[in-house]
C-alpha positions in Angstrom: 165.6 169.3 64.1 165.5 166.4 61.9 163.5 167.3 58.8 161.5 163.8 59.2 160.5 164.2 62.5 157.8 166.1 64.3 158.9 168.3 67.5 156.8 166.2 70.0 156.3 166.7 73.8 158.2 163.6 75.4 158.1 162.2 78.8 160.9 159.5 80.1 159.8 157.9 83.0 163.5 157.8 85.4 165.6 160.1 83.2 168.1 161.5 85.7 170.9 158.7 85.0 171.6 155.7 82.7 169.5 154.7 80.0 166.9 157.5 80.7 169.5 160.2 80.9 170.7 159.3 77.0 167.6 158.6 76.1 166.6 162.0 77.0 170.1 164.1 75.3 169.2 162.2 72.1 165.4 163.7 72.4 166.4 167.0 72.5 168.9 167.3 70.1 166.2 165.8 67.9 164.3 168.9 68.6 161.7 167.4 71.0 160.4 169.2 74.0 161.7 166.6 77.0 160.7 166.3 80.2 161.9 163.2 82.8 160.9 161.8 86.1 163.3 161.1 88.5 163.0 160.5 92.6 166.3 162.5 92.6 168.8 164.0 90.3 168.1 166.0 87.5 168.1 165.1 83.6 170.2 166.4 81.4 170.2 170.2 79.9 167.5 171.4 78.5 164.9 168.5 79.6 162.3 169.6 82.5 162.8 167.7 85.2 159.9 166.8 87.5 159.5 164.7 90.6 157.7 161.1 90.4 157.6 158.2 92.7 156.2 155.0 90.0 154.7 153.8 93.2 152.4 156.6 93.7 149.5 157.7 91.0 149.2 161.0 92.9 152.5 161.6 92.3 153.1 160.6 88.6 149.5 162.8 88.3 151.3 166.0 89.4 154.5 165.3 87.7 152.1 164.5 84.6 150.0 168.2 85.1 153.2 169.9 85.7 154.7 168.6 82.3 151.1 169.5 80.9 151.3 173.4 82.2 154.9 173.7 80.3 154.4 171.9 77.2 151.0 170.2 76.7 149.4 166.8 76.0 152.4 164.5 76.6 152.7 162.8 73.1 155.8 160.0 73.6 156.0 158.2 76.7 159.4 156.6 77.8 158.5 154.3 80.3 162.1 153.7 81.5 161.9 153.5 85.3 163.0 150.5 86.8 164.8 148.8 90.3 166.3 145.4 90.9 166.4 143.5 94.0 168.5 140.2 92.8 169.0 137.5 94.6 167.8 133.8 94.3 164.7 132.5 94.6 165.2 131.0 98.0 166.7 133.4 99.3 163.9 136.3 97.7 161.7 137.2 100.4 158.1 138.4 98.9 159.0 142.3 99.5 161.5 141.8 97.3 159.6 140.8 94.3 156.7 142.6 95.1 158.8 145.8 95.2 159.9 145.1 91.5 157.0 144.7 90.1 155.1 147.6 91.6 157.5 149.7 90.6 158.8 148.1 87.1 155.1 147.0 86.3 152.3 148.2 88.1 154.7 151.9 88.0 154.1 151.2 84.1 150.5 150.7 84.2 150.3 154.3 86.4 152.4 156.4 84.2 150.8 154.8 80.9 147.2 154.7 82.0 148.0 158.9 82.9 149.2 159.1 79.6 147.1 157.8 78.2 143.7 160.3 78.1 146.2 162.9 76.6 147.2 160.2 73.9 143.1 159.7 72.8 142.0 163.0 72.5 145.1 164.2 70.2 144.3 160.7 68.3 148.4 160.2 68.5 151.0 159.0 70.8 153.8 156.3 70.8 154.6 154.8 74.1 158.1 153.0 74.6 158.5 150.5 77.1 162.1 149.5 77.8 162.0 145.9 79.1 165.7 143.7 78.9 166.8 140.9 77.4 166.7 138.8 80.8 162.7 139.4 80.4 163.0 136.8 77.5 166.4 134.7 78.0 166.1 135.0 81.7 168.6 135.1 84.4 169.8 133.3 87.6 168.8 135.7 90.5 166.5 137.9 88.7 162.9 136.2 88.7 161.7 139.6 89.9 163.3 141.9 87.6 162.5 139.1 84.7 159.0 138.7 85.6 158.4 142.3 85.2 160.4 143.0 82.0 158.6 140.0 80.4 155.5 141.0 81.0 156.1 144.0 79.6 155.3 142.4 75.9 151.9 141.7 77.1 151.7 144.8 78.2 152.2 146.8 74.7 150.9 144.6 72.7 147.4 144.4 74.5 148.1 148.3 74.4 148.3 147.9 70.7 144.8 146.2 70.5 143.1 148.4 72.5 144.5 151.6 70.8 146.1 150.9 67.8 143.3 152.1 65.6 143.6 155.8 67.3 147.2 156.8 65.7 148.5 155.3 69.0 151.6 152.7 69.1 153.3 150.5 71.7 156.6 149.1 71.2 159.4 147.1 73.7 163.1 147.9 73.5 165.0 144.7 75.0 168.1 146.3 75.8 171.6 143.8 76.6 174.6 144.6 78.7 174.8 148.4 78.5 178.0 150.0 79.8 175.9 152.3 82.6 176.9 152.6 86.3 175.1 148.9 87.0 177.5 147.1 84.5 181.0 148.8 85.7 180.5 147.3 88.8 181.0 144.1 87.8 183.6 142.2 88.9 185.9 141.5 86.0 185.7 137.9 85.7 181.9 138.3 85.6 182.3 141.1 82.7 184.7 138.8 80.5 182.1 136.0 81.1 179.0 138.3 79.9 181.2 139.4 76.9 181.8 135.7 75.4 178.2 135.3 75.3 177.1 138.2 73.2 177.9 138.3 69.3 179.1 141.6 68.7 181.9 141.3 71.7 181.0 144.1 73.3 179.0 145.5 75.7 176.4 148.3 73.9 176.3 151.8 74.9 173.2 154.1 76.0 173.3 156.3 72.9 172.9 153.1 71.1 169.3 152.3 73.0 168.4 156.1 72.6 168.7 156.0 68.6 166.0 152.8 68.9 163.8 154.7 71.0 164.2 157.7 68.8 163.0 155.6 65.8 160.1 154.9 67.2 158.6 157.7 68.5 159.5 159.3 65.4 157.2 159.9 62.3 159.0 156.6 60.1 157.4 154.8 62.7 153.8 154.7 62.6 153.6 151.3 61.4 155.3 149.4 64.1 153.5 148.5 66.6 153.1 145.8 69.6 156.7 145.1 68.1 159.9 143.4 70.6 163.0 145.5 69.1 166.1 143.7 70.7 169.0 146.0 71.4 171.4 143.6 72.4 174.3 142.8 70.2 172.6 139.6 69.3 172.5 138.1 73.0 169.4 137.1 73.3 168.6 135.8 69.5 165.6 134.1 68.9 164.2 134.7 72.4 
């Protein structure tokens, strides 16, 4: 346990791969108690893993009462679940955008909206919304996925206003090109092409976006709020 942090009840919203999964391992080998959602697939060891679809509120409520019955009030939420359907606009039937956003955004306002009675009665919490750089720099083929990642920003920093005074914060992580499953399947060209347009020449790993997160649900934190924290190797600077 890190001497500077409080052991906290954490929930990460699509914890069973990716992102998530790190974001999870890092948790509990900073002494948290972790639990994640995931459709299926479990998270990593030691992290409870319960079943959530972001689409349903009766299903994020149980997932959210069983977390409850094994450790209590959840105190960080990770909302990390997400899809993509890309493709251009012309070519974007409504389903396709509408299935992004109700499960990228309206799946946030569920999970955060359950979290958040919890959150007001224990006067604390610190809720972590993982957007993407393409929610502020955009991308060709992504006006879905962008949409709901931008708004996002709104989302915690009208969060921040409405509970900001109760020991509650609300920070974005813009992650960049992450190695995960989505980016190795890139076609080399593509890759070599994403790489010349990021700074630091590289493509950033998940551990690197679960040390951010950890920051900020962590005690050194309680200051930050409504804040955009860019993980992206310098990508999408000034956006």
């Amino acid at each position: 346990m890190n001497a500077s942090t409080t052991s906290r009840t954490v929930l990460i919203t699509g914890g069973n791969r990716g992102i998530g999964y790190a974001i999870a391992e890092r948790m509990i080998a900073d002494g948290h108690r972790v639990a994640v959602t995931s459709r299926s697939g479990e998270g990593p060891e030691g992290a409870l893993t319960v079943r959530a679809e972001m689409t349903d509120s009766a299903s994020i409520d149980r997932a959210f009462t069983e977390v409850e019955e094994q450790f209590g009030p959840v105190e960080v939420l990770v909302a990390n679940a997400g899809i993509t359907r890309d493709t251009l606009l012309l070519r974007m039937s409504e389903e396709d955008f509408t299935d992004v956003i109700d499960t990228n955004l309206t799946g946030t306002f569920r999970v955060v909206k359950r979290a958040s009675k919890g959150l007001l009665k224990q006067r604390f919490g610190r809720v972590v919304l993982i957007s993407s750089v393409v929610g502020l720099y955009g991308s060709a083929g992504q006006i879905n996925y962008s949409s709901s990642k931008a708004a996002l920003v709104g989302f915690a920093r009208s969060l921040t206003r409405e509970l900001g005074g109760r020991g509650i914060t609300a920070n974005v992580i813009a992650p960049g090109f992450i190695d995960t499953d989505m980016t190795a399947v890139l076609p080399e060209a593509q890759q070599q092409q994403y790489l010349a347009s990021i700074p630091a020449a590289r493509f950033g790993q998940v551990a690197e976006i679960a040390g951010a997160v950890a920051f900020l649900a962590g005690d050194d934190a309680a200051y930050i709020s409504g804040a955009v924290i860019p993980v992206d190797g310098g990508l999408g600077m000034g956006h």
